[in-house]
N, C-alpha and C positions, 0 to 999 in steps of 0.2 A: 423703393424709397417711400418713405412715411407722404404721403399727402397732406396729413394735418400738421407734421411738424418741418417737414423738410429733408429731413435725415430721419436714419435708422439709430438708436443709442445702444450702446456694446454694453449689456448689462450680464453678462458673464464675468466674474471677480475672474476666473484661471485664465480668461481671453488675457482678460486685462494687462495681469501679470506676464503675462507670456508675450504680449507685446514688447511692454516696458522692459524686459530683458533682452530684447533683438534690440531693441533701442539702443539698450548699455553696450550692448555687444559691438555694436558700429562704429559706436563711442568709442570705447576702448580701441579699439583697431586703426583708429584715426589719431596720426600723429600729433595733429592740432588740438582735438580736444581729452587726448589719453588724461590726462591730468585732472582737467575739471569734471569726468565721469567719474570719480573716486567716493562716490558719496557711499553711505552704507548699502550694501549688499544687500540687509532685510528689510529697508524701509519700504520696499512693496508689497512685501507681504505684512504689514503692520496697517494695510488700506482697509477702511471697514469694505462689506459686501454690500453693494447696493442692489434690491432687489427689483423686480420689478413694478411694483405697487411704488417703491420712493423714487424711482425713474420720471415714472407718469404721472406724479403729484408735483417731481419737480421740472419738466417738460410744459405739465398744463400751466404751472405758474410762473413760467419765462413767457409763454404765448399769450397769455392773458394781461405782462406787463404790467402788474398793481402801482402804481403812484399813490403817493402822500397827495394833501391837500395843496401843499404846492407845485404836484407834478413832475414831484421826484421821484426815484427809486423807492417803494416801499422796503422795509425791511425786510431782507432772508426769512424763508420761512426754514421750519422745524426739518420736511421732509427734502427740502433743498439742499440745506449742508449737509445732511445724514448718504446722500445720495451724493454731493461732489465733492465733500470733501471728508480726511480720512480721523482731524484730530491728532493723527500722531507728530511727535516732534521732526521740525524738518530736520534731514541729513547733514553732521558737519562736514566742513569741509566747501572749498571750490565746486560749482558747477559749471557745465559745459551749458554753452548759450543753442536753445534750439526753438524753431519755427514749429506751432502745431496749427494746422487746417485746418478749421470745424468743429472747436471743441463742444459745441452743446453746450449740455452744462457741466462739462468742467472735470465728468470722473479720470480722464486720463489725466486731463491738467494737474489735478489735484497728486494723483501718484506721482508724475515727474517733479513739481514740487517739494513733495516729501521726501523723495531720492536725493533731492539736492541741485536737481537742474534746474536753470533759469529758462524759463519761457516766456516768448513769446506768441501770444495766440490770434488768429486770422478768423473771425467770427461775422459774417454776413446777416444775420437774424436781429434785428433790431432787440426783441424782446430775453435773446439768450444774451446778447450783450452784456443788454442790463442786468441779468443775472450774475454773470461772470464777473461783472462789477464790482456787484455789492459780494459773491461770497469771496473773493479772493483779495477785496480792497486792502487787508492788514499783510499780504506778502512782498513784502521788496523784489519777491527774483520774478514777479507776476510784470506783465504789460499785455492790454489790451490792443489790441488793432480790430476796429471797429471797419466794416465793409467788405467787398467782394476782394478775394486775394489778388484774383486775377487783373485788379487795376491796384493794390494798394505795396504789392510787395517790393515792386522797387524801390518807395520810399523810404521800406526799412533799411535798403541795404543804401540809397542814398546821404542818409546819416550816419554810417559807419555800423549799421548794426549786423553785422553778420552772420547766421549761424552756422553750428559747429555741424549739426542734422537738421531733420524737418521729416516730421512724420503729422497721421494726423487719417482721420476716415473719411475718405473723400466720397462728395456726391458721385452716385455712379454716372450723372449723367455729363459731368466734365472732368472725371477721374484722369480721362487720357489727356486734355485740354493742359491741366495742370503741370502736369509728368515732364510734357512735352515744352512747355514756355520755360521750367527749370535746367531741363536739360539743352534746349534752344538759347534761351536769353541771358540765364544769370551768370556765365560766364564773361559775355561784354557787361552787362549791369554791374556786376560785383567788381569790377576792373582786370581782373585775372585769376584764374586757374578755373579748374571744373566746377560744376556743383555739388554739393557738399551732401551725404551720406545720407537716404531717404529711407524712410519707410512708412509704407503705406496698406492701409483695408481699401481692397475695392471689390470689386466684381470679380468670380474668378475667370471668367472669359477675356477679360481684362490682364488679370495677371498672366495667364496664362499667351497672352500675346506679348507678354512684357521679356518674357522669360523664354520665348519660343527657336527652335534652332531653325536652321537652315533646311529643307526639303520637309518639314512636317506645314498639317496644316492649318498651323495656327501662326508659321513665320510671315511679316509681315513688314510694311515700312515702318510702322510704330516701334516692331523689334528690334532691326535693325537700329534704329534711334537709340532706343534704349542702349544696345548692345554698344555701340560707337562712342560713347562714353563710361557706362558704367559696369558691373558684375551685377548680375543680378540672377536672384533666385528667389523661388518662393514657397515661406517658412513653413508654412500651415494652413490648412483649411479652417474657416467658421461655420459651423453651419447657421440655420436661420433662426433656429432657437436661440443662437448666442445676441441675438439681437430684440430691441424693440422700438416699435410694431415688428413684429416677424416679418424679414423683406421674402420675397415670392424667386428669388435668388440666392446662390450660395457664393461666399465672400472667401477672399483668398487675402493671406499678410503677405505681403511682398518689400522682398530688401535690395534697394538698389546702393553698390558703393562704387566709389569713382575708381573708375581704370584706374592704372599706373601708366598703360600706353595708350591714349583717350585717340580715335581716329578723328582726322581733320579738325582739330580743336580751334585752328585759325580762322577754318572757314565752316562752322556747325550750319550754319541756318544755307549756306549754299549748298552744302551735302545734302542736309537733309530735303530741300526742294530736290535736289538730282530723286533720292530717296522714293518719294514720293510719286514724281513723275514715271519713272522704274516699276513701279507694283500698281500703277494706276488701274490696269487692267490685269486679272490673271491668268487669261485666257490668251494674252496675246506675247509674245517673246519680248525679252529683251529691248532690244531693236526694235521692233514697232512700237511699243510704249515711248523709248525715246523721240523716236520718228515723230511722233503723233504730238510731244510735248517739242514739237520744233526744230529738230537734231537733225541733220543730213542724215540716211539709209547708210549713203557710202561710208560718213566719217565715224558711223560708231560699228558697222563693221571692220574697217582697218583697226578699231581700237580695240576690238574683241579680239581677233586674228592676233594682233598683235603681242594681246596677252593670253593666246592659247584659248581663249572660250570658242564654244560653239556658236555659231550666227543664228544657233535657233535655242539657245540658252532664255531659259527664264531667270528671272531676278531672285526668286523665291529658291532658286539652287545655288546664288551663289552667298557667303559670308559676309558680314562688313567688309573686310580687310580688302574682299575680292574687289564688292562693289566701290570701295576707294577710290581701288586702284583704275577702273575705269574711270570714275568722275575725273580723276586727276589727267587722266588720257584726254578725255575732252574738255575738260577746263583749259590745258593747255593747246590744244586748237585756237587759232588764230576767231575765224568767224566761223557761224552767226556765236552770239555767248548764250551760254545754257538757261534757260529760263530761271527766273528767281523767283517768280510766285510760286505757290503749293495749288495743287490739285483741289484740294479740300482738307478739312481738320482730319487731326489725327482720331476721333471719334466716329467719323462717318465707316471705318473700317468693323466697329460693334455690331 
């Protein structure tokens, strides 16, 4: 990640595109928002190419923050809209309402726009704010959400605003943080059902736990997580050239869409502590990982027995489905009840 700005900016036009098509693609596939993804099919490719050079003219002129003499927004400069926004006319038609993370300044915002999706954007940077201000101030389907997501988003869905997806290039350094409070929380936040069709740039060691199966070794709680909710795969590689500053890592797109059979949807954040507790250690079985987070020896032996596992079974060999089905074996135990805090964030596993 960029030191002087914060983020790394996707100045690849083909990334670009190639994103904003797994977007449409999710879109479409979602019975909710099939309709409002309808906009034109070429308005992506009608986005000028922002090179590098108008990147970091419009980069340095979000962080440097220009004010008028009243200590307002100065005007957009030249290499700022050339860089976020595309000039082409937006897409007719309805769009689909979507959440994006981090837009910088603005060049995916500006493509979903043009396609005809209404955005909403999650921007923590004081100075890119104000950018994204002043160049998308003339779009009706534009709204700003100024601050850290990770304390402002459930305001949005507070007010009724809910999106259809939510993509967006996540800091690497709480990619997983993110992933996991949507998949955790927005199901009681939103009032009902899963969270709604993601896609994201992170790290690919990152994706690559998102998407990880059972006895490789990159399966993990984080995967399971992921896995107990949603499908997920991932689309593409970036590499570091598709970025600037060039990060010192290679970047994966990854597409998560909601199960149809979502495991423990009633109780996510209790599974997911079992979860956790479970893969605390990888060295140690099963059974001792829960032992050690408080569980009687005896009672999650009879619940492995019970359900055919080995008493020296590691977590990382079994499925969701598997490790469910134990939580639900000792959930249903009388005493002590299963710890509910977490080991540690789902980052600490990076």
């Amino acid at each position: 990640m960029s030191k002087r700005f914060g983020q790394n900016f996707l100045v690849n036009p083909t990334s670009r595109a190639r994103i904003l098509e797994e977007l449409r693609k999710v879109l479409s596939a979602s019975p909710k928002s099939a309709a409002g993804a309808a906009g034109k099919a070429g308005a992506a490719g009608k986005v000028a190419a922002a090179g590098k050079a108008a990147v970091e003219d419009a980069a340095g002129a979000a962080t440097s923050a220009p004010t008028d003499a009243a200590g307002k927004p100065a005007a957009a400069t030249a290499p700022t809209a050339a860089a976020a926004g595309s000039g082409a006319a937006p897409a007719e038609g309805g769009g689909a309402a979507i959440w994006e993370i981090g837009p910088g300044i603005g060049s995916m915002t500006a493509m979903a726009l043009d396609s005809g999706l209404e955005v909403t954007a999650f921007e923590i940077d004081r100075g890119f704010a104000r950018l994204l201000g002043r160049i998308f101030a003339g779009r009706p389907k534009f709204r700003l959400v100024e601050g850290d997501f990770l304390r402002t988003w459930k305001t949005e869905l507070a007010a009724g605003r809910l999106p259809d997806a939510v993509f967006g290039n996540l800091p690497y350094n709480v990619a997983s943080a993110m992933v996991a409070l949507l998949i955790e929380r927005y199901p009681e936040a939103a009032g009902s059902g899963e969270p709604p069709p993601m896609v994201f740039t992170v790290q690919k060691e990152a994706a690559l736990r998102m998407a990880a199966k059972p006895g490789t070794k990159d399966y993990s709680a984080f995967s399971v997580l992921c896995a107990s909710a949603c499908r997920v795969r991932i689309a593409f590689d970036l590499a570091g050239g598709s970025f600037w500053p060039v990060p010192n890592v290679q970047s994966s797109l990854v597409v998560l869409e909601p199960r149809p059979d979502p495991i423990a949807p009633a109780d996510r954040l209790g599974f997911s502590a079992f979860v956790r507790s479970a893969f605390s250690s990888r060295r140690k079985t099963l059974k001792n990982n829960l032992k050690a987070a408080g569980r009687p020896e005896a009672e999650v032996a009879a619940a492995l027995e019970a359900l055919g596992f080995s008493p020296s079974i590691r977590a990382e060999a079994l499925r969701p489905e598997e490790l469910a089905a134990v939580y639900g074996r000792l959930k249903a135990a009388p005493v002590p009840p299963l710890p509910t805090g977490a080991p540690g964030p789902y980052d600490a596993e990076l």
